[in-house]
C-alpha positions in Angstrom: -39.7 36.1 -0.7 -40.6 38.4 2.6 -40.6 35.3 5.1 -41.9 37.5 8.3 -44.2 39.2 5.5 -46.4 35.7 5.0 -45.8 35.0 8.8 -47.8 38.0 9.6 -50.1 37.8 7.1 -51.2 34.3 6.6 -52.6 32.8 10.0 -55.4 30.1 10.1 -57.5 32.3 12.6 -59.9 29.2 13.1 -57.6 27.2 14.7 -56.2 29.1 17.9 -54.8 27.8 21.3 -54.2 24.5 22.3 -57.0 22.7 22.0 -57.2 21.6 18.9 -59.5 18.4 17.2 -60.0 17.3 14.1 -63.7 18.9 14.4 -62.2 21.9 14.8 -60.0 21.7 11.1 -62.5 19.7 9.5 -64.3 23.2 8.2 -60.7 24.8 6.9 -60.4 21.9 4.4 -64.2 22.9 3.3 -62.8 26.0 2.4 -59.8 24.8 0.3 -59.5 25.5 -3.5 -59.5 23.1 -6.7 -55.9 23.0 -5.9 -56.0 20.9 -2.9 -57.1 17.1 -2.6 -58.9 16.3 0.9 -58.2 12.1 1.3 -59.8 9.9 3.9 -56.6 8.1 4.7 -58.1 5.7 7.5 -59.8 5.5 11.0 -58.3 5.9 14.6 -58.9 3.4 17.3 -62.0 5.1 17.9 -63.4 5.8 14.4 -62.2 9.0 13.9 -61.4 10.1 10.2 -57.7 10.5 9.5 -57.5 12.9 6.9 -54.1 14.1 4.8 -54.2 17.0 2.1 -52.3 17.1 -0.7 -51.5 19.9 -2.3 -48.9 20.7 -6.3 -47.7 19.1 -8.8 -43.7 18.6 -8.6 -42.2 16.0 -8.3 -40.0 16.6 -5.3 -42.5 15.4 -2.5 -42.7 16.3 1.3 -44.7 14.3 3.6 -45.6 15.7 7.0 -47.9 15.2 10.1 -48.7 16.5 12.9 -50.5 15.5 16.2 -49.1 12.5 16.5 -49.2 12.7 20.1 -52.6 14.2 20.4 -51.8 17.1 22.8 -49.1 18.5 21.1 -51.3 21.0 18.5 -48.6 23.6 18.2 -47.5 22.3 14.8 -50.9 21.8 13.7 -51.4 25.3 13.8 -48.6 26.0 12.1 -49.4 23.2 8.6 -53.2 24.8 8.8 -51.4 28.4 8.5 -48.9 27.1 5.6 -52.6 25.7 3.6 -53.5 29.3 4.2 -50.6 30.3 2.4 -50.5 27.7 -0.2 -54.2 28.7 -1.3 -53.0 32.6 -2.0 -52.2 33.8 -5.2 -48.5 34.4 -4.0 -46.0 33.8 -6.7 -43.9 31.9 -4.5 -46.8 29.6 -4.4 -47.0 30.0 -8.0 -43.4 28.7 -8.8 -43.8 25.6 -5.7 -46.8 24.2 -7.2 -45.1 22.9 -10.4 -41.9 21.9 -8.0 -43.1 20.1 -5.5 -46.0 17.8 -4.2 -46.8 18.2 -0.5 -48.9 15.7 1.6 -50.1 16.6 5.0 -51.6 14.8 7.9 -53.0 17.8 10.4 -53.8 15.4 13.0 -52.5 11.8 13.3 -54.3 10.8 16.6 -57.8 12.2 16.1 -58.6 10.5 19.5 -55.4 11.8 21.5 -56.3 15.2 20.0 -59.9 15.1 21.1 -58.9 13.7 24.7 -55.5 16.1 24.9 -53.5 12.9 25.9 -49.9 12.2 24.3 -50.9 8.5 23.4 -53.9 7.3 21.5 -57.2 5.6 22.7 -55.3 2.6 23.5 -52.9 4.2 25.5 -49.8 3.3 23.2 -47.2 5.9 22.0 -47.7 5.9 18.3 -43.9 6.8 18.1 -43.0 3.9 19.4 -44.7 1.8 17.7 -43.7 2.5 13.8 -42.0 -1.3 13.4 -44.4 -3.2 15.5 -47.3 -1.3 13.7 -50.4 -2.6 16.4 -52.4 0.7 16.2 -54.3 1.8 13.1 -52.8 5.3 13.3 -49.5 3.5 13.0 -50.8 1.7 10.1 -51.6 4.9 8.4 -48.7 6.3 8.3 -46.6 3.4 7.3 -49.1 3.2 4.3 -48.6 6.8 3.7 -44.6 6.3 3.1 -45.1 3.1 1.4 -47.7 4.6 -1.7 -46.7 8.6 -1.3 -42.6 7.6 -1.5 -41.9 11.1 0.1 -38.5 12.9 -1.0 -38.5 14.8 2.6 -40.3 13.6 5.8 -41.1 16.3 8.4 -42.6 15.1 11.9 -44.1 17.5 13.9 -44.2 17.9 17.8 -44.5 19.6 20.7 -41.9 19.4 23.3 -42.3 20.5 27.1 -41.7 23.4 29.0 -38.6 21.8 31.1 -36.6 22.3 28.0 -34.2 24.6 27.6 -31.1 25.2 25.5 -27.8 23.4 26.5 -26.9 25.4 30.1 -27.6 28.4 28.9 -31.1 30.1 30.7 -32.8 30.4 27.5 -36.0 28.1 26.8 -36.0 25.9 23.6 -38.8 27.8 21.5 -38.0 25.6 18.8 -35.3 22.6 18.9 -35.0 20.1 15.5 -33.2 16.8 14.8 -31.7 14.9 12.1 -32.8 11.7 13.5 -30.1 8.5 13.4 -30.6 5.4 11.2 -28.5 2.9 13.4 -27.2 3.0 17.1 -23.3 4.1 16.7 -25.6 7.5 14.7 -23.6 7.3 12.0 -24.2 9.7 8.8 -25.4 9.3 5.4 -25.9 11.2 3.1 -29.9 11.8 3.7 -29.2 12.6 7.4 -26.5 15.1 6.4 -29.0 16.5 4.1 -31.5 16.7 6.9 -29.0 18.6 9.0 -28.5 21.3 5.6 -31.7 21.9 5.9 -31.9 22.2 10.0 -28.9 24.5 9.6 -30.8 27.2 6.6 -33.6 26.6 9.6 -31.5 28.0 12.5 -29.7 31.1 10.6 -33.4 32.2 9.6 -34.7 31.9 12.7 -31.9 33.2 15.0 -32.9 36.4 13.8 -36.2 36.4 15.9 -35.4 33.9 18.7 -31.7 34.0 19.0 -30.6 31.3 21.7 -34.1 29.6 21.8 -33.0 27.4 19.3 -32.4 24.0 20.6 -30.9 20.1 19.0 -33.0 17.1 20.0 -31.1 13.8 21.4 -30.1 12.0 18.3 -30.7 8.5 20.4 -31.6 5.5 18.1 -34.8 3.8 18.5 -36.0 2.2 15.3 -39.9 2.2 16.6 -39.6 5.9 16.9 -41.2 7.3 13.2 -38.5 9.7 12.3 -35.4 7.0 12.9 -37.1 4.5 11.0 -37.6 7.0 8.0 -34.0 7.5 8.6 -33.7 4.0 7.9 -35.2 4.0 4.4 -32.8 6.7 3.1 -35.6 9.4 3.7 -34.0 12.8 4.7 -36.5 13.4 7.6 -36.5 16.5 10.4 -38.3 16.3 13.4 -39.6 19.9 14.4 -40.2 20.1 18.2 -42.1 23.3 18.8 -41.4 24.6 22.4 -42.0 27.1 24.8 -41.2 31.0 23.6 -41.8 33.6 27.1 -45.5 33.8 28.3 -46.7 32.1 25.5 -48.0 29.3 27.2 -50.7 29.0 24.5 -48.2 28.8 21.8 -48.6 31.5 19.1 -45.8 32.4 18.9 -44.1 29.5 18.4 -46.7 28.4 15.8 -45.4 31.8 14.0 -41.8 30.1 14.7 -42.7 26.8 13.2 -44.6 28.5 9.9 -41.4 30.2 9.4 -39.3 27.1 9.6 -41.7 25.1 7.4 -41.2 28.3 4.7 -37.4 28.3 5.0 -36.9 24.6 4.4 -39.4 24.6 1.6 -38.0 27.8 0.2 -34.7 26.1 0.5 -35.3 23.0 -1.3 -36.5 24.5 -3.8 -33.4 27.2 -4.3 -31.0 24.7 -3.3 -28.8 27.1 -1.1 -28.7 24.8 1.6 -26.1 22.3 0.2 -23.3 25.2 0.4 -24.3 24.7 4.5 -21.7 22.6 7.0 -23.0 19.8 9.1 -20.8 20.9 11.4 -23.3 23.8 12.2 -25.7 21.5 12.8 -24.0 19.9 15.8 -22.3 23.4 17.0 -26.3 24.0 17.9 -26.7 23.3 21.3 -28.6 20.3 22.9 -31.8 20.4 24.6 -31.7 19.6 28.4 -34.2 19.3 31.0 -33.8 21.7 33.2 -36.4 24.6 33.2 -39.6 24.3 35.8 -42.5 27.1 35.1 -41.8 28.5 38.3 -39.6 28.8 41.4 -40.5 30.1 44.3 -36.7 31.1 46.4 -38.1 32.2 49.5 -40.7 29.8 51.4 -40.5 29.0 54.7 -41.6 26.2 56.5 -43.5 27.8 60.2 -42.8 24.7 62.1 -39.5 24.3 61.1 -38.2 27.9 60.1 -36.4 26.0 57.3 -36.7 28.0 54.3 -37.3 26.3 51.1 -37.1 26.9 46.9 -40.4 25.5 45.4 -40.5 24.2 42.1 -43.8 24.3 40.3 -44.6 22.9 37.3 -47.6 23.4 35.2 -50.1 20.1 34.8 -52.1 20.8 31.4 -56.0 19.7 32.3 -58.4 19.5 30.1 -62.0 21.1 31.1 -64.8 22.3 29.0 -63.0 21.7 25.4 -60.1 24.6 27.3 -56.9 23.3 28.2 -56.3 25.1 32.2 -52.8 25.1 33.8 -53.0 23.8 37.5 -49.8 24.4 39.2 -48.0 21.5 41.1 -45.2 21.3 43.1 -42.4 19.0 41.5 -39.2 19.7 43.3 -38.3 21.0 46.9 -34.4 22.2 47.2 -32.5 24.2 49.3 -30.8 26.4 46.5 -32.0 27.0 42.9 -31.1 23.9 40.6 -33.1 24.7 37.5 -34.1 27.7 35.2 -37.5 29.3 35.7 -39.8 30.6 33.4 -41.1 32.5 36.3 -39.3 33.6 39.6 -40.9 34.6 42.3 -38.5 36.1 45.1 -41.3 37.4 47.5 -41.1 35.5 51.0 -44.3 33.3 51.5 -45.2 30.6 54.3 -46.5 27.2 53.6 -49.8 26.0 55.4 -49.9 24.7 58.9 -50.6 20.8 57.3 -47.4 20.7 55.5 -45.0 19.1 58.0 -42.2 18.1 56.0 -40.7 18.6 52.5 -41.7 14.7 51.2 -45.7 16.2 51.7 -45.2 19.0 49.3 -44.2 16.8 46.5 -47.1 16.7 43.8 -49.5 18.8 45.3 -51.3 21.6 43.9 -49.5 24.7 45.2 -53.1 26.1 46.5 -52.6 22.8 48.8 -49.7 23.9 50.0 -49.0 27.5 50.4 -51.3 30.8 50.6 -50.9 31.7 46.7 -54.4 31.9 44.8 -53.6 30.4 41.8 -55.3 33.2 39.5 -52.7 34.9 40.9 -49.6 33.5 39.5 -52.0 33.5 35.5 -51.7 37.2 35.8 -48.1 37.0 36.5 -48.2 35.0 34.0 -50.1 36.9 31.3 -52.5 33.9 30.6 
């Protein structure tokens, strides 16, 4: 099978960007064949229809959603692309059908989606909330793993652009987890099986993104979704899709993520994986948070003739059904502390009102200093 081949050739070009509702994907499951079954699986908070499609005939089953945190859409883009492939006439395909069954949840948080907020229309974390169950997304899901009894849990996400890979200056494109069942994170044998399949993941994908490959903090937290599948002897991987160089609309990554999803399904179903060390798994770095989108290393303060490094972080606002990146200043230093995905060396002044270093802090940078913000986009390629 010619991984990069399917990539490249079977993208869901409905579903771009990161904007992404269940209005929008409601059309591609119109489109499905015989072969797929479209389920009503419940309602969010705010009515919404949560739907999961379910798709072979095997009897090794997968179960995997996406959105759970309604502005994370990366991964949703990537399970609409993997339908795409499933409804070809591939013979992989061919050969999975009668292996496995494999249920999928685009979009957990219809009304998180449709708002582009990480909780749902209650304002509660739905991964933190799997034991104590109070939302009707929640209630969803834990129905889902109750009837389906999935073999393999995959939960999808989105992690931030302040990630990056150990203390290396790489981003974390992609970063994965084998997620603990109990606080000392001890194994068993479905998290070591978890961490197999992580490790097949990262030799696949080293060959495009070598170094962007990141491990997520294994910290035990039984309300979280992925530690409490952990819990029931479910080998579950959570797939954090990340930032990958000026792709601040994320298609690469959701090319990144497709191709994981393919490797650990291709791998199941070979097998190849169990000859694979966990000690692999933890030689892959761990994320940490320390990348901002942008430094600025030369601004100097007029009043003062102090000269400052500007951090700027992206804030991700939602206007006219686009998602727009406003630039804030989170950090003032006098050297550079964190990564950037952009630096900017030029010398530039800050405005006559800033007086002081505490009254740059969370301000938008066109507040603050003489840089038109469609100016750092193009630099920016967005």
């Amino acid at each position: 099978m010619n991984i990069d081949t399917i990539v490249n050739t079977w993208k869901c070009n409905e579903v771009t960007g990161r904007y992404v509702t269940t209005e929008m994907i409601s059309p591609v499951f119109n489109e499905l064949g015989d072969q797929f079954s479209v389920r009503l699986e419940g309602s969010s908070v705010l009515g919404k229809e949560i739907k999961s499609v379910c798709w072979g005939q095997g009897q090794v089953k997968i179960l995997m959603w996406s959105q759970m945190h309604g502005n994370e859409s990366t991964t949703t883009k990537a399970v609409m692309d993997l339908l795409k492939f499933l409804s070809s006439e591939e013979e992989e395909v061919k050969q999975w059908f009668s292996y496995f069954t494999i249920k999928i949840v685009p979009i957990l948080n219809p009304d998180g989606a449709s708002a582009y907020t990480r909780i749902n229309a209650n304002q509660v974390d739905l991964n933190r909330d799997s034991i104590d169950l109070t939302q009707p997304e929640s209630k969803v899901l834990r129905s889902l793993l109750e009837e389906f009894r999935p073999n393999y849990a995959f939960n999808l996400h989105d992690q931030r652009t302040i990630f990056g890979v150990g203390d290396t200056p790489e981003p974390a494109t992609i970063s994965f987890l084998s997620p603990a069942f109990n606080e000392q994170r001890d194994l068993s044998a479905s998290r070591e099986e978890a961490m197999r399949l992580i490790v097949a993941m990262y030799n696949e994908l080293c060959v495009d993104i070598h170094g962007k490959i990141g491990r997520f903090d294994d910290s035990f937290n039984k309300n979280c979704i992925g530690d409490y599948c952990q819990t029931l002897d479910i080998p579950t991987i959570l797939f954090e899709a990340g930032h990958y160089p000026e792709d601040y609309e994320r298609e690469v990554t959701r090319k990144v993520v497709f191709k994981g999803l393919l490797t650990v399904i291709s791998q199941l179903k070979s097998g190849a994986y169990r000859g694979l060390s966990v000690k692999d798994y933890f030689a892959i770095l761990e994320n940490k948070k320390n990348f901002v989108d942008i430094i600025f290393t030369n601004v100097e303060n007029a009043q003062t003739g102090e000269i400052y490094v500007l951090e700027v972080q992206y804030l991700e606002v939602l206007r006219d059904n686009k998602v727009e990146f406003e630039p804030m200043v989170v950090g003032v230093a006098d050297r550079i502390n964190k990564f950037a995905h952009l630096s900017i060396k030029n010398s530039y002044f800050l405005k006559d009102c800033i007086s002081s270093k505490e009254a740059l802090l969370n301000r938008k940078l066109s507040e603050v200093m003489s840089f038109e913000e469609y100016e750092i986009k193009k630099l920016l390629k967005k």
